[in-house]
ZADO-1210 file (C-alpha; in nm, 4 decimals, padded with zeros to 6 digits):
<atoms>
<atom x="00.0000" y="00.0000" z="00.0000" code="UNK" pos="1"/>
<atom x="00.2361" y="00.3080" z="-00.1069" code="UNK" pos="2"/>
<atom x="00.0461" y="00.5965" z="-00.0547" code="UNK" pos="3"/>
<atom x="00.1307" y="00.8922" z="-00.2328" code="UNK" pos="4"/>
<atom x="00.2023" y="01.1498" z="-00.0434" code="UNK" pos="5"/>
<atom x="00.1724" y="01.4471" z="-00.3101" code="UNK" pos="6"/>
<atom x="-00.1938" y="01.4502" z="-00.3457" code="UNK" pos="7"/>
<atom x="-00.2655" y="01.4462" z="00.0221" code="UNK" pos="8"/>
<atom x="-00.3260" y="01.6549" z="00.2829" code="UNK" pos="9"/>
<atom x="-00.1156" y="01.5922" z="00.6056" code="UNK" pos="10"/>
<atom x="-00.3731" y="01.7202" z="00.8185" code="UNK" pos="11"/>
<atom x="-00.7970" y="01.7474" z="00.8732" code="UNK" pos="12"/>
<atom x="-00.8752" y="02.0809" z="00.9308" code="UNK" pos="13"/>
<atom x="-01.1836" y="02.0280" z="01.0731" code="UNK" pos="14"/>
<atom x="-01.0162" y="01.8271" z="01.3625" code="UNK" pos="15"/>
<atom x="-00.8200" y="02.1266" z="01.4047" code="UNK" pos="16"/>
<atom x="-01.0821" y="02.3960" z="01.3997" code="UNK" pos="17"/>
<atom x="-01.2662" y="02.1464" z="01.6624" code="UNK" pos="18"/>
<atom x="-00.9778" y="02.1612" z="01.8836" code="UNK" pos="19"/>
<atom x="-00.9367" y="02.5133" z="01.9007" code="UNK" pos="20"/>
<atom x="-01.3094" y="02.5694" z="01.9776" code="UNK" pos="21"/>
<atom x="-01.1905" y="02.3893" z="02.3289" code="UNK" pos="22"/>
<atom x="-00.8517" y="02.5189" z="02.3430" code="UNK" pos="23"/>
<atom x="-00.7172" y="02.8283" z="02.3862" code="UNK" pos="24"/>
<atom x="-00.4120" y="02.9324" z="02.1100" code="UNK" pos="25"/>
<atom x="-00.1423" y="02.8611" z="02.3532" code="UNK" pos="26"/>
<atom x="-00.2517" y="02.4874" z="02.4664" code="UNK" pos="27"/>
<atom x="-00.3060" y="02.3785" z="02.0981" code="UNK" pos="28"/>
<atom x="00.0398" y="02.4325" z="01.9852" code="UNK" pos="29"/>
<atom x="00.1519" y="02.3035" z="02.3339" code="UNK" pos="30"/>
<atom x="-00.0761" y="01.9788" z="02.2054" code="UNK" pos="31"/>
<atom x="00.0709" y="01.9768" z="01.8779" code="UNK" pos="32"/>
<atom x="00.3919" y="02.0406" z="02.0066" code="UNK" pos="33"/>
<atom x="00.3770" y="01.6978" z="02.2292" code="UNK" pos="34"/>
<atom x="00.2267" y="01.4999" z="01.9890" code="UNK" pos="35"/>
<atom x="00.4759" y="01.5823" z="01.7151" code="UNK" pos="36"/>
<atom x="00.7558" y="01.5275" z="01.9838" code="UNK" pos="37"/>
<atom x="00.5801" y="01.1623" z="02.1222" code="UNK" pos="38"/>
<atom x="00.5443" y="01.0816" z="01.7831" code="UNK" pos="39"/>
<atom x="00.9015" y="01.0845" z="01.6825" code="UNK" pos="40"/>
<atom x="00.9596" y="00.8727" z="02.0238" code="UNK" pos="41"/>
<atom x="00.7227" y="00.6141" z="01.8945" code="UNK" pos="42"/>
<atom x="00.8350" y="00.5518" z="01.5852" code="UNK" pos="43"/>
<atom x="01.1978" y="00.5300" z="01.7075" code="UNK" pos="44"/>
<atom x="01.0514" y="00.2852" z="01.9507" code="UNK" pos="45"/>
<atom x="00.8437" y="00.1166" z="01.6877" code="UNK" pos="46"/>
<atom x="01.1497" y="00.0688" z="01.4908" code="UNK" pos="47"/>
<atom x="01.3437" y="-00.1046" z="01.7924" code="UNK" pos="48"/>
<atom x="01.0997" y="-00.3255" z="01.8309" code="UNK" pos="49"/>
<atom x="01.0541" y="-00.4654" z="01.4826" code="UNK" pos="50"/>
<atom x="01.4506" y="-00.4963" z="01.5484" code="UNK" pos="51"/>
<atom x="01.4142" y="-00.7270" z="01.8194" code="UNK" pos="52"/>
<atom x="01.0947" y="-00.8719" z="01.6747" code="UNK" pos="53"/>
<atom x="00.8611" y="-00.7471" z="01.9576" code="UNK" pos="54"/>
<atom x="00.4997" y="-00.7899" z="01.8136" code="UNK" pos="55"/>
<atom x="00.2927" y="-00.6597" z="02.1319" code="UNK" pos="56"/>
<atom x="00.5784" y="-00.3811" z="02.1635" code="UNK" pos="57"/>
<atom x="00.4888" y="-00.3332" z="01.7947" code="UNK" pos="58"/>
<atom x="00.1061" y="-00.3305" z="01.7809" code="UNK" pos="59"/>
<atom x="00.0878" y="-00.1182" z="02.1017" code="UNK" pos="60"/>
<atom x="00.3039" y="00.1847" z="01.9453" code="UNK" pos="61"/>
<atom x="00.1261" y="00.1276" z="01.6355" code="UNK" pos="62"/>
<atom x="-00.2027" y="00.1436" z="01.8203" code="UNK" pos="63"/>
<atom x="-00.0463" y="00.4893" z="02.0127" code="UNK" pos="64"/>
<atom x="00.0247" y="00.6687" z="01.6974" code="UNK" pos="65"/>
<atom x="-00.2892" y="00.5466" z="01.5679" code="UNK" pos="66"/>
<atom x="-00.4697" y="00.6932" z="01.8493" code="UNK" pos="67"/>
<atom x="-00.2722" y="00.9906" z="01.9006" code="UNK" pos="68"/>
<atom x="-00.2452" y="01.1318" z="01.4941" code="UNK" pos="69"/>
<atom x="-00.5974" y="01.0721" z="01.4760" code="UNK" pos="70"/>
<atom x="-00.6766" y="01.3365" z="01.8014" code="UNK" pos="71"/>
<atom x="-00.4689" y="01.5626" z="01.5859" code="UNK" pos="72"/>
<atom x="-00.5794" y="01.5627" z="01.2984" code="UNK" pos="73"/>
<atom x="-00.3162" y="01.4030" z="01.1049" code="UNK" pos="74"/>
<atom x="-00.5530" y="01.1560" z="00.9551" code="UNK" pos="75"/>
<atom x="-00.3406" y="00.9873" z="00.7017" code="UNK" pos="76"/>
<atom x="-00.0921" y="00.9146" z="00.9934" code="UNK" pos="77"/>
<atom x="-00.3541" y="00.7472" z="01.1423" code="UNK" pos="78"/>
<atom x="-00.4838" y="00.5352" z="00.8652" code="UNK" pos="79"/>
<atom x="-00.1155" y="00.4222" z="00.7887" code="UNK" pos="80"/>
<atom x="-00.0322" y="00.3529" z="01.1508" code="UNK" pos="81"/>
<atom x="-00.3779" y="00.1290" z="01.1350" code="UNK" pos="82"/>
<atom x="-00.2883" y="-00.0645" z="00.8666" code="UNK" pos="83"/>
<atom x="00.0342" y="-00.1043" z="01.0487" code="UNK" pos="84"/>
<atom x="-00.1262" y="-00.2348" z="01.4053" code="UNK" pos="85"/>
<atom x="-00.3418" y="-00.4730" z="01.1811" code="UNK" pos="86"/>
<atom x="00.0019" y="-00.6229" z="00.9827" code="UNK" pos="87"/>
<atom x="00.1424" y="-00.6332" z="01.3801" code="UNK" pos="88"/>
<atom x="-00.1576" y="-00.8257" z="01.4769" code="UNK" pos="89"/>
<atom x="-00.1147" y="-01.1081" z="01.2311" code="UNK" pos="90"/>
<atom x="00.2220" y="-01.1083" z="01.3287" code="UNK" pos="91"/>
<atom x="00.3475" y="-00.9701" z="00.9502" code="UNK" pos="92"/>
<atom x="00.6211" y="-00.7893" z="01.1282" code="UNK" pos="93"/>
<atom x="00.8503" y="-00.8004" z="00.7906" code="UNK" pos="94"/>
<atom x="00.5540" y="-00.6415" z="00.6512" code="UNK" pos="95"/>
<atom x="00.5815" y="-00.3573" z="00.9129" code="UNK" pos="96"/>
<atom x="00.9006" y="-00.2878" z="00.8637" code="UNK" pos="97"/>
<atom x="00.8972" y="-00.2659" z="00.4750" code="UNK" pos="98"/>
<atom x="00.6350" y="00.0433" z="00.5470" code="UNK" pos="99"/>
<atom x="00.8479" y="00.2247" z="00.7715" code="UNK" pos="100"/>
<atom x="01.0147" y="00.4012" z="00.5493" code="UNK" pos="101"/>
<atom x="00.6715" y="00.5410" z="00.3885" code="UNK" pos="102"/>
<atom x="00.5390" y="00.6013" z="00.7527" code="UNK" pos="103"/>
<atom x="00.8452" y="00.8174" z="00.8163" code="UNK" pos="104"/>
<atom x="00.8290" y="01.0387" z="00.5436" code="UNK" pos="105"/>
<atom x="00.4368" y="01.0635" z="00.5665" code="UNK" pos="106"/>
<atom x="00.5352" y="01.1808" z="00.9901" code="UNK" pos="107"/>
<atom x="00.7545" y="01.4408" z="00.8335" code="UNK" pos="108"/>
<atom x="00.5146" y="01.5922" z="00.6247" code="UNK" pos="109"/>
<atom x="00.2939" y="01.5671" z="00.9087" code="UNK" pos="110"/>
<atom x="00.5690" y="01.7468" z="01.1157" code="UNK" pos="111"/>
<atom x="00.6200" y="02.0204" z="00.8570" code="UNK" pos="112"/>
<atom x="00.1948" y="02.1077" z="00.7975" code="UNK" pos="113"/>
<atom x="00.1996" y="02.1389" z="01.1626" code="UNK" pos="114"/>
<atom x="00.5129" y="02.3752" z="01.1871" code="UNK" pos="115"/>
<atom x="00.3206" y="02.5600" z="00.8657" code="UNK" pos="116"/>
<atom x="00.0220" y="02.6641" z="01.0863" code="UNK" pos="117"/>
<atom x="00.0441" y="03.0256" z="01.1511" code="UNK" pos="118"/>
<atom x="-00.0259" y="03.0038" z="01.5135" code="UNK" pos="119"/>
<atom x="00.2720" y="02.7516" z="01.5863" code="UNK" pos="120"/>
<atom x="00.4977" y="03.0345" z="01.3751" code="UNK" pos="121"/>
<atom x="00.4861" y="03.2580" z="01.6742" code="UNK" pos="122"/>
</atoms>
């Protein structure tokens, strides 16, 4: 499943605008902030534990980023890290790791739409 990530958008801005209606300015991009740094954590993590072969360490970060991109926003990120937790559950972990690669690049442009916002600019 190579998704490509030209044609799509990194973010749901309706999750966002949702957000901010409970939110003031400063605790979103505090949010955002800690997601985007926790996410980085996990997929280091992830990426250990496909190294050691650790398929409950694996579905369990999967299932975190899952959870986490899809509070965000970053719906794609979720959808991919999904897919992911589903390969981990059948114990594909080979399969995991050969989408690692995609799920790190589609992270950074997650990263970058988020450091695009205006209000995280200031």
């Amino acid at each position: 499943m190579k998704t490509d990530t030209s044609l799509i958008s990194p973010l749901e801005q309706s999750v966002l605008d949702n957000l901010a209606t409970f939110l003031s300015l400063d605790k979103l991009q505090e949010l955002l902030c800690c997601y985007l740094r926790d996410s980085q954590q996990i997929l280091s993590q992830l990426d250990s534990a496909l190294a050691e072969q650790n398929t409950n360490d694996a579905i369990r970060l999967a299932h975190s980023l899952k959870s986490t991109s899809a509070n965000v926003g970053a719906i794609p990120l979720s959808e991919l890290a999904k897919s992911l937790e589903a390969l981990a559950q059948q114990e594909k972990l080979d399969d995991v790791r050969a989408q690692m690669n995609e799920l790190s690049q589609l992270f950074d442009l997650t990263r970058a739409s988020v450091e695009q916002l205006a209000f995280m600019q200031g």
